[in-house]
C-alpha positions, -999 to 999 in steps of 0.1 A, spaced: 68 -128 506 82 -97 522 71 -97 563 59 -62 556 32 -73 532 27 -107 548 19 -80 586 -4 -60 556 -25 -91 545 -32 -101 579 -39 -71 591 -65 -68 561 -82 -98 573 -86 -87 607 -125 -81 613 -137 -52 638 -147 -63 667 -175 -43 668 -209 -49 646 -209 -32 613 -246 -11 621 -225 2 654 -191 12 634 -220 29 604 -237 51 625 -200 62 646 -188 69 610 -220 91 604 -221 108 634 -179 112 632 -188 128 595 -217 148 606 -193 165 633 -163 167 606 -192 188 586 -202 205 612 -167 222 626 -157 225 589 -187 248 586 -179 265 616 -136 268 609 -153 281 574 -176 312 596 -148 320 617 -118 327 592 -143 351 572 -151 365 605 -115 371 610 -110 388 577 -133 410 574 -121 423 610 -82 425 595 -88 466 593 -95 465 635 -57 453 641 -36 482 647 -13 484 618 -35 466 597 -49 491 568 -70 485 538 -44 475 516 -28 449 538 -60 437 549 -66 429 510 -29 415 508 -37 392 535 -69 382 520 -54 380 484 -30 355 498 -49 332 521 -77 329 493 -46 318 469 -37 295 497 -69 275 494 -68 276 457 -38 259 454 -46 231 484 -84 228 463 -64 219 434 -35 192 448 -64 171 458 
């Protein structure tokens, strides 16, 4: 056996030391937050693009460009997961 996967196994063995109601509610609350900034990353980046036209230099048609290309962005990350 490799030391690699014998360090794996007993890693794998090793218990938290804290008590499994205290490490489920931090991983609700840690979830809750994720969901909760997601949701708020999600509000501000379609703030941001609707605003694209307010940037000097920045007309309709690169505004939709930028759009077009960040919405193609997310497609393709959506779809490699």
């Amino acid at each position: 056996m490799s030391l690699q996967r014998k360090i794996k196994r007993e890693r794998e063995k090793a218990s938290s030391p804290f008590h499994p109601e205290v490490m489920a509610a931090w991983n609700r609350g840690f979830n809750t937050g994720a969901k909760q900034q997601n949701e708020l990353d999600t509000k501000l980046i379609m703030e941001w693009l609707g605003d694209l036209e307010e940037i000097p230099g920045i007309g309709p048609k690169m505004a939709w460009k930028i759009r077009e290309h960040y919405l193609e962005f997310m497609r393709g990350k959506r779809e490699s997961k």
